[in-house]
C-alpha positions as CSV (number, residue, x, y, z in Angstrom):
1,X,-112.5,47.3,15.1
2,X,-109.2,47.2,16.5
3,X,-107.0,46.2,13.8
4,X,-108.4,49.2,12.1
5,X,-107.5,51.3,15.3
6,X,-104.4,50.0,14.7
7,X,-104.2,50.6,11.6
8,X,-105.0,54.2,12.2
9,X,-102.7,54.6,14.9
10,X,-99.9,53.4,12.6
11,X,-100.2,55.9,9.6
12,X,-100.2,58.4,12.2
13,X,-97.2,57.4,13.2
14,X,-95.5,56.9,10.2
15,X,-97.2,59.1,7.7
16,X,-94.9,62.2,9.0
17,X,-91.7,62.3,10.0
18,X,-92.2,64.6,13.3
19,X,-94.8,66.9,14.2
20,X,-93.5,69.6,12.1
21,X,-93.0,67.4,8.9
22,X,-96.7,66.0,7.8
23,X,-96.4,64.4,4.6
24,X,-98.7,66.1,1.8
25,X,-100.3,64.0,-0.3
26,X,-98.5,64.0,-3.5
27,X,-95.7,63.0,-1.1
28,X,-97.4,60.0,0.1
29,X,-98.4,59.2,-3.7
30,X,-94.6,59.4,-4.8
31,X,-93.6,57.0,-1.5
32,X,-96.7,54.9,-3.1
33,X,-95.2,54.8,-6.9
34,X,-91.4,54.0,-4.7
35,X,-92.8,51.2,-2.9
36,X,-93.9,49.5,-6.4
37,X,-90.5,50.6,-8.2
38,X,-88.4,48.8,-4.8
39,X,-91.2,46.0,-5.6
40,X,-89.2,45.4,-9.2
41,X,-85.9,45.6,-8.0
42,X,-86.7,42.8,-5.1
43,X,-88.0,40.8,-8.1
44,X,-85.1,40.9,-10.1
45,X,-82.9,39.9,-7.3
46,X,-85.2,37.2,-6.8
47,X,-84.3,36.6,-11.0
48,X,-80.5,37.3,-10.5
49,X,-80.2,34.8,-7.9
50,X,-82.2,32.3,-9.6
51,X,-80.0,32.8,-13.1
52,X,-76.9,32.2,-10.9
53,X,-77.8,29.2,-8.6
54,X,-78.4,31.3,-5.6
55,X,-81.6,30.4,-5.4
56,X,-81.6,27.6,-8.1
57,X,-84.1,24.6,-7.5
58,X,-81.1,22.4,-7.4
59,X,-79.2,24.0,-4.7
60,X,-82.3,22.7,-2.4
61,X,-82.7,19.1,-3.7
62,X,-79.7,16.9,-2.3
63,X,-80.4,14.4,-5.0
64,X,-82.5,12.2,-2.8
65,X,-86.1,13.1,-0.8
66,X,-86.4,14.6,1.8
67,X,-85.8,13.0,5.0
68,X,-88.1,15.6,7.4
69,X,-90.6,17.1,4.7
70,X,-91.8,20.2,6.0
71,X,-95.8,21.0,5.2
72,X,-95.0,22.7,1.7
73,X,-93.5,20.0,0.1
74,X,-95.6,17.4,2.1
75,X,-98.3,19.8,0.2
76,X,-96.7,19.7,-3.3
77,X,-95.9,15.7,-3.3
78,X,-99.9,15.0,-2.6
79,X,-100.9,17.1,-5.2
80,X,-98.0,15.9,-8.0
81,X,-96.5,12.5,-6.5
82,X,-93.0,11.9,-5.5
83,X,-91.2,12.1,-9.0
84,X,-91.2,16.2,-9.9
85,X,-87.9,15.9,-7.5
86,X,-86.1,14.9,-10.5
87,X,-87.4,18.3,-12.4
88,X,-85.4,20.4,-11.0
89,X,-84.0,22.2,-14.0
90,X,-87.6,22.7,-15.1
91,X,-88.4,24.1,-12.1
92,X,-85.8,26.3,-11.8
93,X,-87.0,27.9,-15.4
94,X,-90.7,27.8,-13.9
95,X,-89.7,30.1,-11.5
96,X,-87.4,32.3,-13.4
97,X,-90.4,33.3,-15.4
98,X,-92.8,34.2,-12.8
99,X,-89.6,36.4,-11.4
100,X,-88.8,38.3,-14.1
101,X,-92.7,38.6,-15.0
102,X,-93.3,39.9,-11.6
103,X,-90.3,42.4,-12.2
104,X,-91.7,43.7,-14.9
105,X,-95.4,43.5,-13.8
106,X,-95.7,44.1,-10.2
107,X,-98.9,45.0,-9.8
108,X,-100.1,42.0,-11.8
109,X,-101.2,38.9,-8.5
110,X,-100.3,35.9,-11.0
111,X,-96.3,37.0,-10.9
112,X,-96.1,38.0,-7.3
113,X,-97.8,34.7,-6.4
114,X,-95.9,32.5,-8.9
115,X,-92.6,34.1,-7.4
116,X,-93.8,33.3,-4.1
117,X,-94.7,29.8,-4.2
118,X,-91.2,28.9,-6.1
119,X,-89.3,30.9,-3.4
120,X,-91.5,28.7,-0.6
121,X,-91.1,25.9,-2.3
122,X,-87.7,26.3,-2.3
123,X,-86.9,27.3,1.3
124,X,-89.0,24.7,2.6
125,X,-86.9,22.0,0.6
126,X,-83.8,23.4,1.6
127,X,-84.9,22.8,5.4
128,X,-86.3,19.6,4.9
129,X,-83.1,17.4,5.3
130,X,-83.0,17.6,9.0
131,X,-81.3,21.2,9.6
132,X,-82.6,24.9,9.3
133,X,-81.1,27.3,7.9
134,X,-82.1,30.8,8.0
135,X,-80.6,32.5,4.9
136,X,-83.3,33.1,3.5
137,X,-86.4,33.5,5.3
138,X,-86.1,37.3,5.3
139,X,-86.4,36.9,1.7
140,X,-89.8,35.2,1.8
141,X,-91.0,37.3,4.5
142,X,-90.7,39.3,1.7
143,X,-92.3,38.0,-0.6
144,X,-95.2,37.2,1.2
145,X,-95.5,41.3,2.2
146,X,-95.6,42.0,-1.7
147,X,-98.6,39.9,-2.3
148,X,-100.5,42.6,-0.8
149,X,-99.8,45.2,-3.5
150,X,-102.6,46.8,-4.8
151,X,-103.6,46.5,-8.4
152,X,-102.9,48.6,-11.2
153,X,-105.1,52.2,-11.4
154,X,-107.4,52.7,-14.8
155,X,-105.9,56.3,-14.7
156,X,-102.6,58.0,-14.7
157,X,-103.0,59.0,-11.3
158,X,-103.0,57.0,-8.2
159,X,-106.2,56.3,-6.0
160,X,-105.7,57.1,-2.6
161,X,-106.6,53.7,-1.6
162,X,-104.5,52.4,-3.3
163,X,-101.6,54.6,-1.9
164,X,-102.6,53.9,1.6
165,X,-102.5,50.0,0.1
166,X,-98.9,50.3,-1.1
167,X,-97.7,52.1,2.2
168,X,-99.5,49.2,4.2
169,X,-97.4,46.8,2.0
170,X,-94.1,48.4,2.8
171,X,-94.9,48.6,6.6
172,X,-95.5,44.9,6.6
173,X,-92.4,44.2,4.6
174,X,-90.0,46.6,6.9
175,X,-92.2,44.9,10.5
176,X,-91.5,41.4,8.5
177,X,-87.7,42.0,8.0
178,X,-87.2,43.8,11.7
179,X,-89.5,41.3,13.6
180,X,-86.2,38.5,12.6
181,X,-83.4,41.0,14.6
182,X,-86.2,41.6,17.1
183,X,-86.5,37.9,17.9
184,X,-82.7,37.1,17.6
185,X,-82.4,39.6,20.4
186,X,-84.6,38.3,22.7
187,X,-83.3,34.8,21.9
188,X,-80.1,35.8,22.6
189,X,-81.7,37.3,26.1
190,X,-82.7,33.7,26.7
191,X,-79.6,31.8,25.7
192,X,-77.4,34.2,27.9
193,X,-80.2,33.7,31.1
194,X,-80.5,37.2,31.0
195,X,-77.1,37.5,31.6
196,X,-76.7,40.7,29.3
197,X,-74.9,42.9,31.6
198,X,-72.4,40.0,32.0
199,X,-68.7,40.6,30.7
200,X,-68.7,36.9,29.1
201,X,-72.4,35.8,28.2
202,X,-72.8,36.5,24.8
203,X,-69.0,35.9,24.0
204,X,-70.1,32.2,25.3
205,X,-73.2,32.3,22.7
206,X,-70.8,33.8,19.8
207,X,-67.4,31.4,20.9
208,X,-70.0,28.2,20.7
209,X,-71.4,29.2,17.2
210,X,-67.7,29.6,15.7
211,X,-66.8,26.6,17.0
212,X,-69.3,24.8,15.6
213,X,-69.4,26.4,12.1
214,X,-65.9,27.3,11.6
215,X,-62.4,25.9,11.2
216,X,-60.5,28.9,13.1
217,X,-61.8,31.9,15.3
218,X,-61.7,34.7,13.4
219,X,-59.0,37.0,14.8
220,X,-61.3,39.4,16.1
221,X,-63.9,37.7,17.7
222,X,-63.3,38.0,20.8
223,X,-63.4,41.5,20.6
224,X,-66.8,41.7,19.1
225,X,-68.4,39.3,21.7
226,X,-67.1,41.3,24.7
227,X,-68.4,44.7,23.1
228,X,-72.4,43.5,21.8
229,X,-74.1,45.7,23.8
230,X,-74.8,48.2,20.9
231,X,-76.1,44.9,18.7
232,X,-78.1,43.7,21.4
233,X,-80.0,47.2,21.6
234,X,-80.3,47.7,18.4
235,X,-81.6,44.2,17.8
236,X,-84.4,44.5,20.9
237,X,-86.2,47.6,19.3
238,X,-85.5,46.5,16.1
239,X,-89.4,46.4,15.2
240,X,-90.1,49.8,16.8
241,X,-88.2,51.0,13.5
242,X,-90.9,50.3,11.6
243,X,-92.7,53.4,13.3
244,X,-89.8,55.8,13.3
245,X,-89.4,57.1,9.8
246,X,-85.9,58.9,11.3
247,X,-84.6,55.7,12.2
248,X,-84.9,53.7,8.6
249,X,-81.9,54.8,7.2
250,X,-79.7,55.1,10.2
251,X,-81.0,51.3,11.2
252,X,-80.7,50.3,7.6
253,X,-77.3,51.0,7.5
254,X,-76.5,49.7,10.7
255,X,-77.5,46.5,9.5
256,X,-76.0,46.3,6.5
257,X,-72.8,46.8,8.2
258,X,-73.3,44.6,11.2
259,X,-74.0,41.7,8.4
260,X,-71.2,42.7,6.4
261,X,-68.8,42.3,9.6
262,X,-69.9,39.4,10.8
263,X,-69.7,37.5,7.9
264,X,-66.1,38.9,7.4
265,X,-65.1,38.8,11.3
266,X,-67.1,35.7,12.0
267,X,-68.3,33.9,9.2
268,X,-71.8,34.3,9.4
269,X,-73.2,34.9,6.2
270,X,-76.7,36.4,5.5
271,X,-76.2,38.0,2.2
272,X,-79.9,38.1,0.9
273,X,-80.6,40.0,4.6
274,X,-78.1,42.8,3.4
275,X,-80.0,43.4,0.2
276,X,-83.5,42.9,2.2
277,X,-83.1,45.7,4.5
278,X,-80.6,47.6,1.9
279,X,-84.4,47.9,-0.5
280,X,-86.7,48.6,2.4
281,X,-85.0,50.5,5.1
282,X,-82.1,52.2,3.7
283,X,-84.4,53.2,0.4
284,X,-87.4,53.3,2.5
285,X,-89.9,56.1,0.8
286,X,-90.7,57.2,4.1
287,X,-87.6,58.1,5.8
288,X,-87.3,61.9,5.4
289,X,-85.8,63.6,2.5
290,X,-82.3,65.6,4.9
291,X,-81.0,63.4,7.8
292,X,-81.4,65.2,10.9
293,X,-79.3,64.1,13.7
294,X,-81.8,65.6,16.2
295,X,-84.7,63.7,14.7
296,X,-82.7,60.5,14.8
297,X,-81.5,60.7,18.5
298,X,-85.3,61.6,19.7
299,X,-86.5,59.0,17.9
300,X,-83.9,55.9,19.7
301,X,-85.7,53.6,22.0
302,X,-85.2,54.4,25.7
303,X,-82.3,56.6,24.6
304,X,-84.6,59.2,23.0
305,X,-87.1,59.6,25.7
306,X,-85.3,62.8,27.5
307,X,-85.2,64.7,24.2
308,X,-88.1,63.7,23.2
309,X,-89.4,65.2,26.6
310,X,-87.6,68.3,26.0
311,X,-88.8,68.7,22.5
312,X,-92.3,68.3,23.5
313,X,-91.8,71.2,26.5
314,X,-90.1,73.4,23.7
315,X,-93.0,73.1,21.3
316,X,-95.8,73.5,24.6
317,X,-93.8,76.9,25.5
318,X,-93.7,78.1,21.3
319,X,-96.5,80.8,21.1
320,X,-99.3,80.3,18.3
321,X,-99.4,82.1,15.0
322,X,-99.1,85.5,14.9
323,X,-99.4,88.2,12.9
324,X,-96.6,90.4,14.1
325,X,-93.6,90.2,16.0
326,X,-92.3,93.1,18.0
327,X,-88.4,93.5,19.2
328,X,-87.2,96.3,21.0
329,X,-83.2,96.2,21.3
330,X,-80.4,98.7,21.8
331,X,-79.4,99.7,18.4
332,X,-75.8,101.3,19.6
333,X,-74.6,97.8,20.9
334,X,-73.1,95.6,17.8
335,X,-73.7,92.1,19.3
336,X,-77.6,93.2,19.9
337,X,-77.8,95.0,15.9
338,X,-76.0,91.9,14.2
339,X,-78.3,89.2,16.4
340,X,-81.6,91.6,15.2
341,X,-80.4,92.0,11.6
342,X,-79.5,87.8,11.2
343,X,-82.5,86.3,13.1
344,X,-84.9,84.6,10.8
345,X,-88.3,83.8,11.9
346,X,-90.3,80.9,10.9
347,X,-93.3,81.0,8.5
348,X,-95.8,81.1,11.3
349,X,-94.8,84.9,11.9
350,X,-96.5,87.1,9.9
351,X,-94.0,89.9,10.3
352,X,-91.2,90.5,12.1
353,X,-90.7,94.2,13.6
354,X,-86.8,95.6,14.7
355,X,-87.4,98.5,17.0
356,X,-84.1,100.6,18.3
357,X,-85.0,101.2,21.4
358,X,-82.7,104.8,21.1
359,X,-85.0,106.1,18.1
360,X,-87.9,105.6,20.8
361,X,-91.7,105.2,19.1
362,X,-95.1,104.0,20.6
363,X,-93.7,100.4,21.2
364,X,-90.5,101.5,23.3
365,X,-93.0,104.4,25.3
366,X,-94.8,101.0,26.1
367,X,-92.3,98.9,26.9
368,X,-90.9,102.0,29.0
369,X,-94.2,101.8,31.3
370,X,-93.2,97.8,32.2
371,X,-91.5,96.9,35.2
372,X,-88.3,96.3,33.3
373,X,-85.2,98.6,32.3
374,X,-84.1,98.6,28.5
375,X,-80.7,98.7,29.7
376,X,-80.7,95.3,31.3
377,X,-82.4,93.4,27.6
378,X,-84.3,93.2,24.8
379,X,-87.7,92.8,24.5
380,X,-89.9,90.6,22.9
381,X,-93.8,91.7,22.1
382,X,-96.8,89.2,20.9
383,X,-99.9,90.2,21.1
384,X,-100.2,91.6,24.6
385,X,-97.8,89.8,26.1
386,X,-93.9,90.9,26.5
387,X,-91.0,88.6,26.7
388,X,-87.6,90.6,28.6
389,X,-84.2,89.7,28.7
390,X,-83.8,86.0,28.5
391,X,-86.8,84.9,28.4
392,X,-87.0,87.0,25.0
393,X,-83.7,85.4,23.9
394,X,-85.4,81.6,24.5
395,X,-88.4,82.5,22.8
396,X,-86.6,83.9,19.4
397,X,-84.8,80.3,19.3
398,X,-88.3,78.7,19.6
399,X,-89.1,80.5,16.6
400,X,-86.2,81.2,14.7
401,X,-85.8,79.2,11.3
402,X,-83.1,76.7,10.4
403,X,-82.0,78.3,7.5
404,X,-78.6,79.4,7.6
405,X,-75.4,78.6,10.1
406,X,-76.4,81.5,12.2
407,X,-80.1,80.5,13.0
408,X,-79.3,77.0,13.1
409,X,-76.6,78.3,16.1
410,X,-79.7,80.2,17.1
411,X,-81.9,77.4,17.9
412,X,-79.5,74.9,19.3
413,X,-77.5,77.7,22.0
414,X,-80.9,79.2,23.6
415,X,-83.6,77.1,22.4
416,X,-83.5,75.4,26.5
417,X,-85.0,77.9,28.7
418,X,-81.8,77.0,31.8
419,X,-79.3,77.8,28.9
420,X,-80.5,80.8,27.9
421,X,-81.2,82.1,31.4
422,X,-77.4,81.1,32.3
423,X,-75.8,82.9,29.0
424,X,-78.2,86.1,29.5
425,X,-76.1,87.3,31.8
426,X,-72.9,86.9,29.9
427,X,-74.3,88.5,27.2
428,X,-75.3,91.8,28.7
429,X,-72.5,92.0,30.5
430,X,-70.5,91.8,26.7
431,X,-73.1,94.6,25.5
432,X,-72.0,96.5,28.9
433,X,-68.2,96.4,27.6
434,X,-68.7,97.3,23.8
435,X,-70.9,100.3,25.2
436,X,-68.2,101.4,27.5
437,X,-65.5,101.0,24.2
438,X,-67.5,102.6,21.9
439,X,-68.6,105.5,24.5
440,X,-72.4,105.3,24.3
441,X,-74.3,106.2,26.9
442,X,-77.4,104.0,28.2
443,X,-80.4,104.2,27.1
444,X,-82.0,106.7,28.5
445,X,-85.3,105.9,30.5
446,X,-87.4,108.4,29.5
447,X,-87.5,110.4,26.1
């Protein structure tokens, strides 16, 4: 019961990219067919690397057994003896096979699984000669996510169980691959005794590695160590990615880069990781189709909480569908004709009404009978309720569209209810002055 409350919980969380962006579902089909096309290109990697002794059988055997088996090969030398170590060629092809099979046929178990046990197999012989090294873990995390793929559909069309199935897989594979950062952080937490704030605790961590691993320091270094407060961050919430659609790109490529610079700045080379989140986060078939700055900074851990606060009072204060949308403004006064003639409304309005309030009518004889002066802003009418001045001004932000540079200005200037009652005033005090240049008398207050 609760891993499928869980379960739940997460394609909620992840199956749209905001409130306002639901996935449909031939969206969530097409992110299903992506997940098995990002499936192939993981598997010939896996091939590529195994053609070019990246990940050939040989790399792992040092020419002599093991000195601290670990329990896969303890596994494989109880089932086949102590001699296959000398196959290593043939092994190597064994392997080949099942990748490129597996590339070709995803959804067919035998490849993934065949795939899978060479790439443990390997690993686990590679870190069975008294050392760890961590290369390529991320790449059997992997591996071991894609075994999960569902199998192939009788029709042309995808099953919908089978397109939650393939969305599951991906999940696992992008919580697999951030889950590593996430516990590098929190080891690096540790080794620094919580030290983080501290202007030299992880330069120690980062100074002791180089001068264990490398000849030189790299040049820049020092630098880097006295400025990881960004990779430290981004390395705690890592895993909280996985439930962020916003952030799978923008982390993605965060993390491609901060691979890419360490290995240049300080030798530290995880070159299958780069490729690994490269597939899964900065392809991911979830992220949403236009990068939106806003939806990125709502969605950062800790840093995203106040907008995310304010996004959610914005969308509490944005009145419900409506037919018709009523606004009364002074049609002599440019700023106030050009603002009514631009303004775009979102779908959810049925129709949008521009009343001059000079050319007078039933809505400006009711408007008239309100405790408000037409002189002094525009109003706003839904239903039966009526929005004045800048209350008005906020509430066409809320519902303006973000089609175009004018509405986009639109929304971002007045959609907070303290700036729009601070620019209000400026802005009838300009419609004041154009009045007076142009000569037009007020409105008048009764017809």
């Amino acid at each position: 019961m609760l891993a499928r409350r869980s379960m739940r919980w997460m394609r909620r969380s992840v199956l749209q990219a905001g409130a306002d962006e639901r996935r449909s579902p031939a969206e969530l089909t097409r992110a299903a067919t992506d997940v098995v096309m990002l499936s192939r290109f993981y598997y010939l990697f896996l091939a590529f690397n195994i053609g070019t002794s990246g990940l050939q059988f040989a790399r792992a055997y040092m020419g002599r057994p093991p000195t601290a088996p670990l329990w896969p090969i303890d596994v494989v030398q109880w089932l086949t003896g102590g001699g296959w170590f000398a196959h290593d060629r043939v092994v190597t092809v064994i392997g080949l096979f099942f990748a490129i099979a597996a590339a070709g046929f995803p959804r067919f178990l035998l490849w993934r699984l065949g795939s899978f046990a060479y790439l443990l197999t390997h690993v686990a012989l590679a870190n069975s000669y008294g050392a760890i090294n961590h290369g390529s873990h991320v790449m059997l995390f992997v591996g071991f996510a894609l075994l999960f793929l569902p199998r192939r559909d009788e029709g042309r069309r995808m099953e919908r169980k089978n397109v939650l199935s393939c969305l599951t897989v991906l999940w696992f594979a992008q919580g697999l691959i951030l889950l590593s950062y996430t516990l590098s952080g929190f080891w690096k937490l540790w080794h620094s005794r919580l030290e983080v704030f501290s202007t030299d605790a992880m330069s120690r961590i980062l100074l002791d590695r180089a001068l264990l691993e490398a000849d030189e320091i790299p040049l820049l270094l020092p630098f880097v160590a006295q400025h990881n407060w960004l990779t430290l961050y981004i390395e705690i919430f890592a895993l909280l990615v996985v439930f962020r659609p916003h952030l799978h790109r923008p982390i993605g490529a965060v993390l491609m880069l901060f691979h890419i610079t360490s290995d240049w700045l300080m030798n530290i080379s995880f070159s299958l990781n780069i490729v690994m989140v490269g597939l899964f986060l900065l392809l991911s078939p979830l992220a949403p189709a236009r990068f939106s700055v806003a939806g990125t900074v709502r969605s950062l851990p800790l840093v995203g909480i106040p907008f995310r606060v304010m996004k959610r009072r914005q969308r509490s204060q944005r009145p419900q569908q409506t037919d018709r949308v009523w606004l009364v403004y002074d049609g002599e006064c440019p700023m106030c004709n050009n603002y009514a003639q631009y303004l775009r409304l979102r779908e959810t309005v049925g129709e949008f009404v521009l009343v001059d309030a000079r050319e007078g009518g039933a809505i400006v004889d009711e408007v008239r009978r309100l405790p408000h002066d037409l002189n002094d802003g525009m109003v706003v009418k839904i239903g039966d309720r009526h929005f004045v001045g800048h209350e008005a001004l906020n509430l066409l932000a809320l519902l303006s569209t973000d089609r175009g540079a004018f509405n986009k200005f639109n929304r971002l200037a007045f959609s907070s209810p303290l700036i729009s009652r601070f620019t209000y005033p400026l802005m009838k005090a300009g419609r004041w002055v154009l009045l007076k240049l142009k000569g037009v008398a007020p409105i008048p207050s009764e017809d």
